[in-house]
ZATOR-846705 format. One record per atom (N, C-alpha, C, O, CB): residue number from 1; z, x, y; residue in one letter. Coordinates in steps of 0.2 Angstrom, whole numbers. Glycine has a CB too. Layout:
N
seq = NUM pz = Z px = X py = Y type = A
...
REM end
This chain:
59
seq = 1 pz = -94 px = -9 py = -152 type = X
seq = 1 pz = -91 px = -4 py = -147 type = X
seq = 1 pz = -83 px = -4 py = -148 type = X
seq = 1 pz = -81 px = -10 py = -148 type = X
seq = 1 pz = -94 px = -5 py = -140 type = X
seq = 2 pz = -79 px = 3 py = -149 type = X
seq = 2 pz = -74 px = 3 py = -148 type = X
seq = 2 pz = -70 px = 2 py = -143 type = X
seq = 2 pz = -71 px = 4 py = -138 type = X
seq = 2 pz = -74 px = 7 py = -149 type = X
seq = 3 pz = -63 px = -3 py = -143 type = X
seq = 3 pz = -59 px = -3 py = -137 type = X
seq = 3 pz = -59 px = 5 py = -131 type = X
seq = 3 pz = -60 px = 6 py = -125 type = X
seq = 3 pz = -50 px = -5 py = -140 type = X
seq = 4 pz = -59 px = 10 py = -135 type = X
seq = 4 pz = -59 px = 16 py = -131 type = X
seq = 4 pz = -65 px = 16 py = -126 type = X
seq = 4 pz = -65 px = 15 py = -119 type = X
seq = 4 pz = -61 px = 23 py = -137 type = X
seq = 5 pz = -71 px = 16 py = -131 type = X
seq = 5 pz = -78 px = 18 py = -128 type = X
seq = 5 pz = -78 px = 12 py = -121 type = X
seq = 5 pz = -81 px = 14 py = -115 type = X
seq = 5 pz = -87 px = 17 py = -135 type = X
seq = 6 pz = -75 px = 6 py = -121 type = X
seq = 6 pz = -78 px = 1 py = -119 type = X
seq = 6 pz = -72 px = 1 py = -111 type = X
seq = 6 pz = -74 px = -2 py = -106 type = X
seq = 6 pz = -79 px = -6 py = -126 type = X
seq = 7 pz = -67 px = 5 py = -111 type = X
seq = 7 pz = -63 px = 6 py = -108 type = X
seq = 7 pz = -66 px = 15 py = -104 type = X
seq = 7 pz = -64 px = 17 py = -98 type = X
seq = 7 pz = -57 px = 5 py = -113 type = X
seq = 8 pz = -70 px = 18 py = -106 type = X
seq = 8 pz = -73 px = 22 py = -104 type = X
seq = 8 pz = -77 px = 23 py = -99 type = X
seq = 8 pz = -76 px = 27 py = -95 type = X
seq = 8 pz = -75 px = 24 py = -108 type = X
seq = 9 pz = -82 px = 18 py = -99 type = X
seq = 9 pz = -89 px = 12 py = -98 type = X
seq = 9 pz = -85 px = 9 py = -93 type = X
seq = 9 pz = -89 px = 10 py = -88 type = X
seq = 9 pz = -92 px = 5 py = -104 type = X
seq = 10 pz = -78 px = 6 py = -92 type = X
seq = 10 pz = -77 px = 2 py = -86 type = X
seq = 10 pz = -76 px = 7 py = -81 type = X
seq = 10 pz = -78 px = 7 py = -76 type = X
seq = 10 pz = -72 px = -3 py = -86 type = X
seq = 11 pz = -71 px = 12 py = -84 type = X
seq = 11 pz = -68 px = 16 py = -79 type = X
seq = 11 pz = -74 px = 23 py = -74 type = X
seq = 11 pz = -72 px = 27 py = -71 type = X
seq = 11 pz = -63 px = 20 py = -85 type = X
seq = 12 pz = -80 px = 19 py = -75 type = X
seq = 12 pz = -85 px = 23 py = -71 type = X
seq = 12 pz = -90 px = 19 py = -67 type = X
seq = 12 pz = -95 px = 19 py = -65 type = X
seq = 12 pz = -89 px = 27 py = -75 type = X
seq = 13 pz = -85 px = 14 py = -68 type = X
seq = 13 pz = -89 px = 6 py = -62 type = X
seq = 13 pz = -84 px = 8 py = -56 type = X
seq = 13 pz = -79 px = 6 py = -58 type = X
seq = 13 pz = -87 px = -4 py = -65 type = X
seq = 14 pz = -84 px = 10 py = -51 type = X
seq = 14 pz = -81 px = 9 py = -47 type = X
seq = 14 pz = -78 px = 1 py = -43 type = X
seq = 14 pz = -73 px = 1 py = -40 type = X
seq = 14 pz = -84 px = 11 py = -45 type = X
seq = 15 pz = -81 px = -4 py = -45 type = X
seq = 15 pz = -80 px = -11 py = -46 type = X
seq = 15 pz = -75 px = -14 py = -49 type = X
seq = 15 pz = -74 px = -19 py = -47 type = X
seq = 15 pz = -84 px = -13 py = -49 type = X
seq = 16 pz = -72 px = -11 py = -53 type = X
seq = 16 pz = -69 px = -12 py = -60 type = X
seq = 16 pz = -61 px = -9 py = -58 type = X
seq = 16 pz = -56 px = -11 py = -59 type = X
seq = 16 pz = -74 px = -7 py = -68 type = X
seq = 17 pz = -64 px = -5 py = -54 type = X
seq = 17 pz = -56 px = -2 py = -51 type = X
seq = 17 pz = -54 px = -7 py = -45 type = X
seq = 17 pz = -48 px = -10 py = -44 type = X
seq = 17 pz = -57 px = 9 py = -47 type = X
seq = 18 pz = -59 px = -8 py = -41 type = X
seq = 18 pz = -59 px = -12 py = -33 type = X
seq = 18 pz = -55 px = -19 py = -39 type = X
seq = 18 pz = -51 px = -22 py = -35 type = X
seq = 18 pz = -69 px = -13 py = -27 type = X
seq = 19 pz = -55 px = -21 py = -41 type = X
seq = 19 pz = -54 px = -29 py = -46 type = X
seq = 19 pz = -47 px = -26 py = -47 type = X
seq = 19 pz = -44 px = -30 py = -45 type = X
seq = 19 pz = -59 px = -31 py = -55 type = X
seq = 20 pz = -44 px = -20 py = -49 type = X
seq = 20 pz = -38 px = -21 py = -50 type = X
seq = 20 pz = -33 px = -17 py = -43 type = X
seq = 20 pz = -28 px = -15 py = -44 type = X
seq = 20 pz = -37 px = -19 py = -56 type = X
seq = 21 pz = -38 px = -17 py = -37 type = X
seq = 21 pz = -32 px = -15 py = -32 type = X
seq = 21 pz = -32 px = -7 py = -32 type = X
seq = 21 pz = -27 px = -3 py = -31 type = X
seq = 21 pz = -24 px = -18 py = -34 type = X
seq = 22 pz = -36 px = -5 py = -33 type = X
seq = 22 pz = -36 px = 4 py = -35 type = X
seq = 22 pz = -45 px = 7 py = -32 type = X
seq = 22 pz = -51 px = 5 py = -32 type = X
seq = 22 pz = -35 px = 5 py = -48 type = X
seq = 23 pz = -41 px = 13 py = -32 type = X
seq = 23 pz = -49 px = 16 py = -27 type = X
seq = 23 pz = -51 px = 20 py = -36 type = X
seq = 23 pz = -49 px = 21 py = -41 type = X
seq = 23 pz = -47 px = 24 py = -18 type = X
seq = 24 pz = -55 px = 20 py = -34 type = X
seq = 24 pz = -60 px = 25 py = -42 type = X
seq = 24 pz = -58 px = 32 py = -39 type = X
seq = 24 pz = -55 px = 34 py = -33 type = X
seq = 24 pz = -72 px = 25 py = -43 type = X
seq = 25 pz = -60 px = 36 py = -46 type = X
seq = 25 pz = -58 px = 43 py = -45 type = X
seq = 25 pz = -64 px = 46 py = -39 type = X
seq = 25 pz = -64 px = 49 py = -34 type = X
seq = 25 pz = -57 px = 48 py = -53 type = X
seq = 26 pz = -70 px = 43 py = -42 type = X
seq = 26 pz = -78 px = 48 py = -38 type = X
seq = 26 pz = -75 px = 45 py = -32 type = X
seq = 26 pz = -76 px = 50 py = -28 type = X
seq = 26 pz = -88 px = 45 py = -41 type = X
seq = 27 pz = -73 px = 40 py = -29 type = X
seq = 27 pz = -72 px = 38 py = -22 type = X
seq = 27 pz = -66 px = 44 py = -18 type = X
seq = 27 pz = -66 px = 48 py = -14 type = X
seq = 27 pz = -69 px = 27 py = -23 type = X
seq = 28 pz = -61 px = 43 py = -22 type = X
seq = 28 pz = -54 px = 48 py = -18 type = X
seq = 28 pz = -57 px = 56 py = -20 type = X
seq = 28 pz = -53 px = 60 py = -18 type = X
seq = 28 pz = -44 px = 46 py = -23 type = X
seq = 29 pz = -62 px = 58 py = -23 type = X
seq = 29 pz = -65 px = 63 py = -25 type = X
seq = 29 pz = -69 px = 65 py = -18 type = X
seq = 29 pz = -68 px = 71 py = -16 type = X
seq = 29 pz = -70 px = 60 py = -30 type = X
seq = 30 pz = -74 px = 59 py = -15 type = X
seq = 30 pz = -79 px = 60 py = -9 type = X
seq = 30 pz = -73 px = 58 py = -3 type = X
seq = 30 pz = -77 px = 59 py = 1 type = X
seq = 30 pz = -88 px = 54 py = -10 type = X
seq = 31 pz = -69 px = 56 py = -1 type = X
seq = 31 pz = -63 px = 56 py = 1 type = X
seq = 31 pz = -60 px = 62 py = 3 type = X
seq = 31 pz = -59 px = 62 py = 9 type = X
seq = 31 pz = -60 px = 53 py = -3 type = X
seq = 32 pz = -58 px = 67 py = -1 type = X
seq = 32 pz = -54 px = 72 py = -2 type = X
seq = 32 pz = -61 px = 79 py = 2 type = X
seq = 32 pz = -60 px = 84 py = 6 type = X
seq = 32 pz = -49 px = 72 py = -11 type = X
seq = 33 pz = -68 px = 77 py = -3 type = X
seq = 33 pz = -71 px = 81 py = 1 type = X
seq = 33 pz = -73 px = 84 py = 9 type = X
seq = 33 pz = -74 px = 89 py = 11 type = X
seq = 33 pz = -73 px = 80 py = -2 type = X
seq = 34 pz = -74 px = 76 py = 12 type = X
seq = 34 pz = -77 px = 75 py = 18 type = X
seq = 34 pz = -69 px = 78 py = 21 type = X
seq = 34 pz = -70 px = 81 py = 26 type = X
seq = 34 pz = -81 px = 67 py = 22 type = X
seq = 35 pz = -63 px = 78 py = 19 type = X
seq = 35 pz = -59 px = 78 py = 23 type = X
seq = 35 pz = -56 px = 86 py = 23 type = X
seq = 35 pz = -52 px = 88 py = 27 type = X
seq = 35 pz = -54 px = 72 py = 22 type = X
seq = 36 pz = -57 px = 89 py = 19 type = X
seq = 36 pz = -55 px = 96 py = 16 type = X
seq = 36 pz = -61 px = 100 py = 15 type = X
seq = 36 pz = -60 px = 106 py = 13 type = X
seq = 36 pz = -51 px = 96 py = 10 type = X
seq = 37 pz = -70 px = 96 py = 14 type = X
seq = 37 pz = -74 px = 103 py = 13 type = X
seq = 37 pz = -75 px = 102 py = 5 type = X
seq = 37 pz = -72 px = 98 py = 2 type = X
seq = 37 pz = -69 px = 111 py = 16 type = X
seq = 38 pz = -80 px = 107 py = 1 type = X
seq = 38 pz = -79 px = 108 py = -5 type = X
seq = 38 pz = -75 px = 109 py = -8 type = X
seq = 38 pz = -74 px = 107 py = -14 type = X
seq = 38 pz = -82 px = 111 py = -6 type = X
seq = 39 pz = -69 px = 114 py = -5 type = X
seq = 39 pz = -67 px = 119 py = -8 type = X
seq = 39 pz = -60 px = 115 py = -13 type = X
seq = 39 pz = -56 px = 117 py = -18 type = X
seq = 39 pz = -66 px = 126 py = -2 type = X
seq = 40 pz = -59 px = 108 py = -10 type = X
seq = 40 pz = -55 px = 105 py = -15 type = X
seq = 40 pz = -59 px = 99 py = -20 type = X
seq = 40 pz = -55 px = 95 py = -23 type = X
seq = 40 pz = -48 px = 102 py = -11 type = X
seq = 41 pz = -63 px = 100 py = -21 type = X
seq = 41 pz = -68 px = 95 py = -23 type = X
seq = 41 pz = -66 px = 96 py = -32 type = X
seq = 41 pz = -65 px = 100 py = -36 type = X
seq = 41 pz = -76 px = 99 py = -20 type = X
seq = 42 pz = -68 px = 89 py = -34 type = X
seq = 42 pz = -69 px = 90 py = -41 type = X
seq = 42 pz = -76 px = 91 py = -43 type = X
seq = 42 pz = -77 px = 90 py = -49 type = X
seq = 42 pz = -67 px = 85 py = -44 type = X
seq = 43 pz = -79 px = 93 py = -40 type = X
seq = 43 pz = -87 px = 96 py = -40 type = X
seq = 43 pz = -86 px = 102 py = -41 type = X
seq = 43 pz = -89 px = 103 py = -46 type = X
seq = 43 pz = -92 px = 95 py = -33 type = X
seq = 44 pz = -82 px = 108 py = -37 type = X
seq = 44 pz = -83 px = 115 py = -37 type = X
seq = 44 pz = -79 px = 116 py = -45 type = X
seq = 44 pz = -76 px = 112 py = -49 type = X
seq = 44 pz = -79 px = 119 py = -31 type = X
seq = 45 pz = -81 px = 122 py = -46 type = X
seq = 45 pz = -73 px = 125 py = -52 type = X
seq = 45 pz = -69 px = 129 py = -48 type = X
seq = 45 pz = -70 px = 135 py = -49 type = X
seq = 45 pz = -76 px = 132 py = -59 type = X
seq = 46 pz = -67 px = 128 py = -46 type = X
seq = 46 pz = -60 px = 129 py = -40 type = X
seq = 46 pz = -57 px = 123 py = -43 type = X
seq = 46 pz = -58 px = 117 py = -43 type = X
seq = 46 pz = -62 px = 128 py = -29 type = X
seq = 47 pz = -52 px = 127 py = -43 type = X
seq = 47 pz = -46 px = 123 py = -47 type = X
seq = 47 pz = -39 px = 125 py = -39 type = X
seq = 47 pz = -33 px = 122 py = -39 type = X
seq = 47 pz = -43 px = 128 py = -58 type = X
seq = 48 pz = -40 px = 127 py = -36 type = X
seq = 48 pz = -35 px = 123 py = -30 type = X
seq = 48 pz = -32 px = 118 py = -29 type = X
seq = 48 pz = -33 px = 114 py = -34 type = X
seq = 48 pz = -36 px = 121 py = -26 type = X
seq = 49 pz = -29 px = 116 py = -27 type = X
seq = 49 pz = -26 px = 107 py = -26 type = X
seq = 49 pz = -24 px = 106 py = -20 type = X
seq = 49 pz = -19 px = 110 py = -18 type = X
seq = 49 pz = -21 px = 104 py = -31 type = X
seq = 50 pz = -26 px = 102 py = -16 type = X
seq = 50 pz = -23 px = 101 py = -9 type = X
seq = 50 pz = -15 px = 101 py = -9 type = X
seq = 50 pz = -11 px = 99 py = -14 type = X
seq = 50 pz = -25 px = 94 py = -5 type = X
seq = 51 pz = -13 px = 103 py = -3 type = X
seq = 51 pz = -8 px = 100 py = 0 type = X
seq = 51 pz = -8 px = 96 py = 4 type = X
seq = 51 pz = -13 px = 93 py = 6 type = X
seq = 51 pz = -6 px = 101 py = 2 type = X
seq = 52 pz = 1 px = 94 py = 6 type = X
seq = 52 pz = 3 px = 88 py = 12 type = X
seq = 52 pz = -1 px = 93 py = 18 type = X
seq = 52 pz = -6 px = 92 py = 21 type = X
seq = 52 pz = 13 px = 86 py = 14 type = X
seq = 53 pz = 2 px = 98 py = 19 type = X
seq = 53 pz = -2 px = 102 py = 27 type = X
seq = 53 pz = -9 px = 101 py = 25 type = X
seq = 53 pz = -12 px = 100 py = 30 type = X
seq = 53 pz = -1 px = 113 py = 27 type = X
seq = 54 pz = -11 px = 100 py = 20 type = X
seq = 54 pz = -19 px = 97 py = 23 type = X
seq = 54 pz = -23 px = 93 py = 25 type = X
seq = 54 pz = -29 px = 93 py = 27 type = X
seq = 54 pz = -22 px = 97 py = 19 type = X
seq = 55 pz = -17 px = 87 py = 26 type = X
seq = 55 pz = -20 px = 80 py = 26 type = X
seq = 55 pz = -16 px = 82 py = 35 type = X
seq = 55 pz = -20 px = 81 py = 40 type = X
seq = 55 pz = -17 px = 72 py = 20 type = X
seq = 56 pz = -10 px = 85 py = 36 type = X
seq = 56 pz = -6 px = 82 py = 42 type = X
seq = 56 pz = -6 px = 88 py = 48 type = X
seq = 56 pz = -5 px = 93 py = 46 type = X
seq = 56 pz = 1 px = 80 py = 40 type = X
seq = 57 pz = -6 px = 86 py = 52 type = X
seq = 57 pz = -6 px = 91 py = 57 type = X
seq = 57 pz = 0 px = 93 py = 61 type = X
seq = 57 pz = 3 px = 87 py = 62 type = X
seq = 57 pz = -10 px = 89 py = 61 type = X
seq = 58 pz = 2 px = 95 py = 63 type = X
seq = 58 pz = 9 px = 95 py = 65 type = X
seq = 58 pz = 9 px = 92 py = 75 type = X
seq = 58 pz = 6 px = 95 py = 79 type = X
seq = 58 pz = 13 px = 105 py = 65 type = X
seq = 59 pz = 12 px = 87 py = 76 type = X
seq = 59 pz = 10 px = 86 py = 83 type = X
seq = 59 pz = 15 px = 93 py = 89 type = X
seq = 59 pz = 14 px = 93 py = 95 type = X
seq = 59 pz = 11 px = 76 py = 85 type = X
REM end
């Protein structure tokens, strides 16, 4: 197995990321969904991209 492929393979352990201090993409993915809805999701083909006004509310 190639350094590539085998670097590929880890990078879809969520495990593998938590070992070096780092959230996985599918985690900040289901993250960004519950907190904004589908519509910024890497699930849709909506290519949007949040903003800061999305996360913050003005008090």
């Amino acid at each position: 197995m190639s350094n590539h492929a085998r670097l590929e393979q880890l990078r879809r352990i969520p495990t593998e990321w938590h070992r070096r201090g780092m959230t996985s993409p599918t985690e900040i993915d289901q993250l960004v969904t519950e907190r904004l809805g589908h519509r910024y999701s890497n699930n849709t083909l909506n290519t949007s991209e949040p903003s800061y006004a999305d996360f913050f509310v003005a008090a």
